[in-house]
Every structure is written in C-alpha cells, then in structure tokens.
N, C-alpha and C positions, 0 to 999 in steps of 0.2 A: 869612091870619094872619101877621102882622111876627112875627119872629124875637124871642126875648126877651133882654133886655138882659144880659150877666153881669157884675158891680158890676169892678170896679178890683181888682186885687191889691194889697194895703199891702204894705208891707216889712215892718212887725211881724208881717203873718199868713202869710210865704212857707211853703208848702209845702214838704217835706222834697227834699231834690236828691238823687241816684243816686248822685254823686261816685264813688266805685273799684268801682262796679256798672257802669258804663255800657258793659264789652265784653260782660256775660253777657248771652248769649244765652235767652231763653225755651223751656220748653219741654214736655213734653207733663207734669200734674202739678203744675206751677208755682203755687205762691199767691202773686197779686199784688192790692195795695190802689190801687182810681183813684181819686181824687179829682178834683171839680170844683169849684172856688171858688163858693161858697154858693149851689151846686146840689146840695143834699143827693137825689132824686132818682136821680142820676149816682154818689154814692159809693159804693162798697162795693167787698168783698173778693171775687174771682172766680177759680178754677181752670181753667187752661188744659187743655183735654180732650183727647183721643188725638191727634185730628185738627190738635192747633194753634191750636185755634179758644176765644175768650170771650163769652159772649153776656152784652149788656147793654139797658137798657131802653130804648127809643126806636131803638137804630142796630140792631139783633137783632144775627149774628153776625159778629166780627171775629174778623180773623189775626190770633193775635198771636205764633207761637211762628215760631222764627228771628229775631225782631227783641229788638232790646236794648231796655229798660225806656225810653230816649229817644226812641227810634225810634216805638215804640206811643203813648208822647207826642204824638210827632206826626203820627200817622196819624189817633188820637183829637180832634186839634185839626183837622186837616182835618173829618171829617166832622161833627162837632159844629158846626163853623163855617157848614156847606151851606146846613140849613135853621133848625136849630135857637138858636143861639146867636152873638151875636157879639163876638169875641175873648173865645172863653171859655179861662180859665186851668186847666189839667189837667196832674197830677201821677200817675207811676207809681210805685209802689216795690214793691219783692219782699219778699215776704213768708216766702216758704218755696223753697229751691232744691230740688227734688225729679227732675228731667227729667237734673239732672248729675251726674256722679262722678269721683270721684278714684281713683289705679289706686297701691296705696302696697305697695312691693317693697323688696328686698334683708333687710337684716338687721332684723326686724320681728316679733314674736310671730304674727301673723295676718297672711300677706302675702292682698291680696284687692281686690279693686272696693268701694268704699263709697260710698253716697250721701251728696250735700254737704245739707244741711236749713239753713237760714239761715247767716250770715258764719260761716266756719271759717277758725282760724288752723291754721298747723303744727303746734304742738307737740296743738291739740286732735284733727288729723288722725291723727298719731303714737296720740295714745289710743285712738283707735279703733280700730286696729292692734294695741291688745292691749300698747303699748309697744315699746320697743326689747328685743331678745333678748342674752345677755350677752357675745356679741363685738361687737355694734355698734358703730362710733364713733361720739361724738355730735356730733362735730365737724365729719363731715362728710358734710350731707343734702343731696340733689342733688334737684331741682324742674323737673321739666322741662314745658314749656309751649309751646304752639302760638300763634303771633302771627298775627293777621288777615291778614298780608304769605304766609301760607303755611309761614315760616319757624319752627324750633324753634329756641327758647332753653334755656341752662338756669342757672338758679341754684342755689348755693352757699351755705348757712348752718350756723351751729354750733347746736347746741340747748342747749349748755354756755350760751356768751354770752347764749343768748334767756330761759334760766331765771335766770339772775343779773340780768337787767334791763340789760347793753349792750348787746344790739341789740333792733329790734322785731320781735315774733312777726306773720310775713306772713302775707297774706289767702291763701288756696288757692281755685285757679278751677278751675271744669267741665273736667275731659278732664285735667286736670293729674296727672304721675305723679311721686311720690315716689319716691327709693329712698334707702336710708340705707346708706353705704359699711359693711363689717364693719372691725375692726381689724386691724390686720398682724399687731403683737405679741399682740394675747388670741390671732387665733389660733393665732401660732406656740406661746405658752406651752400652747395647750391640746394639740394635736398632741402636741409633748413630754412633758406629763405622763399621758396619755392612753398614749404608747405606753412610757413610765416605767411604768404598770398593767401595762400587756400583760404585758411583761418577766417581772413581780413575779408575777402569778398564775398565767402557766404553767411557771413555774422557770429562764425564757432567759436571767435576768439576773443574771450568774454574776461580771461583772468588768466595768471599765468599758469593756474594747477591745469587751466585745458589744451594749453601749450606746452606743455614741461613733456607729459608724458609719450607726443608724438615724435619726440623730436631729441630728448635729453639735453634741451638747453632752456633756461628762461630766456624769456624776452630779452632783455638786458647782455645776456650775450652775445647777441648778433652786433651790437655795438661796440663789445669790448672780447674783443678774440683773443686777446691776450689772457684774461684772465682764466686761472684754471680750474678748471672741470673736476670733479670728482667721478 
C-alpha cells in the first residue's frame, strides 16, 4: 500500500507555532492538541498519562513527556513519515500545563506550590497566592528560574509598574519560584507601633526615655515620619 499523499501547507492555513512555549517541558497530566494538516483522523486533543506516554491512532503509544511541544513535533513527523505519510505537516500545542508548578514565597497571603493550568502571567500567579500581605513591596518580586544550561537566573519586577501598564506582565514557567521582597519601612513602622501597643496596655509607657530605647524613635515620631532620625 503507497503511503498517502499529505496536501501542501499554505501560508494562509499555518498552524498555530509554540513561540514562548518551546522550553516547557511535557509532562505527566498535560493537555495537548496535534494536529495534522488535513488528516482530520490524526487530530485531536490527548493527555499525557503517568508514564509520559500519548496514544494515538495508527502509531499506538508515544513519549511524549520530557520533550518540549517542538520536539514531539518532531518525533511525530518522523514516525508519521515511516509508513504512513509523506511530508506530513504536524503542529503541537498545549493545552493545559498541569505536570508543572510554580513555588510563590516570601511576603504573599498563601505562601505554597501552585499548579500552572494554561499561560500564567505574574501578577495572575501573585492571585493565586491569595495576594500580596500588607508589608510586601511591590516593587520588588524576585522570579527565579532554572535555564537548560543548569544554571539559575533571577529576575526582578515591580508589580506597581506591571499594574499601571509600563512594563509587561511576564509568562511564569514550570519549577519557577517567586518570592516577593517584604518592606523595610512597613516593617519598621509596624515593629514601632506594635511595640508603641505593648507600652500602652501594660502601663510601661510612662515617659519617652522608656520608649526611646526599644524602639529608636520618640513618641513623636510615629506622628511625624518625615522628620529625621539621627
């Protein structure tokens, strides 16, 4: 039996591309969509099972978890090519990230492991997290990220700038951990007024020489922040 012919790809009918997908790795849970250019057949949506494995109709089962949505691309065009097809055009895309998670710490309502489900930016990671808690800075959320080299990175964004619309709200990938710095001053001012309470409800706080020295502020300063401290 000759292999059957698979039509030309047009440029008006390209299939959708990976583009800022193509490190993520598959993985156990993953919903991904294949397509084959007008091999309806070949199309459809398939979940990667425990083992890593997708079964589809004519090849039974492939690996696919470990490899990136390009890579299954073209494992899938290899074998398609063998017997069945020639130069058939196959397109991966992800459907659902479920195998990944992101690890979001420091000053956060719900510090925790979250699973990533389709493209997550920061600020929607942040949500999920319950928000930021009220010393946070929002200035500065630290993104740390493991690069195919072995090596960690880490990036630096404000979430002030990302909510006003100057900068762009980034993609968050599988394994990636957030943490959101606290503030210096909330939480010096909290400390201070915090132990300004203590003072006040067990009777300690009689004069400012017995406030000064817990705290290096007089009284008078929790009223006037502005003014400077020695």
């Amino acid at each position: 039996m000759a292999p059957l012919a698979a039509p030309p790809l047009s440029a008006s009918k390209a299939l959708p591309a990976t583009g800022e997908l193509d490190e993520y790795r598959l993985g156990p849970q993953d919903l991904i969509e294949i397509s084959v250019f007008q091999v309806q057949e070949l199309t459809r949506s398939v979940r990667v099972n425990a083992q890593g494995m997708i079964t589809l109709p004519l090849l039974g089962q492939v690996r696919a978890g470990g490899l990136t949505a390009n890579e299954l691309e073209a494992v899938l065009t290899t074998k398609l090519s063998e017997n069945l097809l020639q130069d058939p055009q196959v397109s991966v895309f992800v459907k659902e990230f479920v195998s990944q998670r992101v690890v979001i710490d420091g000053s956060v309502a719900k510090i925790g492991a979250y699973p990533l489900s389709g493209k997550t930016t920061l600020l929607q990671a942040i949500a999920m997290a319950g928000g930021l808690d009220p010393l946070a800075d929002p200035t500065t959320v630290h993104v740390f990220r493991d690069r195919p080299s072995g090596q960690r990175e880490v990036l630096t964004f404000d979430l002030l700038a990302i909510r006003e619309g100057q900068a762009a709200d980034p993609l968050i990938k599988g394994n990636d951990t957030i943490t959101v710095e606290k503030s210096a001053s909330k939480a010096f001012f909290k400390a201070a007024t915090d132990t300004l309470r203590g003072f006040i409800s067990f009777g300690q706080y009689r004069s400012a020489s017995d406030f000064q020295p817990a705290t290096g502020l007089l009284p008078g300063d929790l009223c006037d922040l502005s003014r400077p401290r020695a």
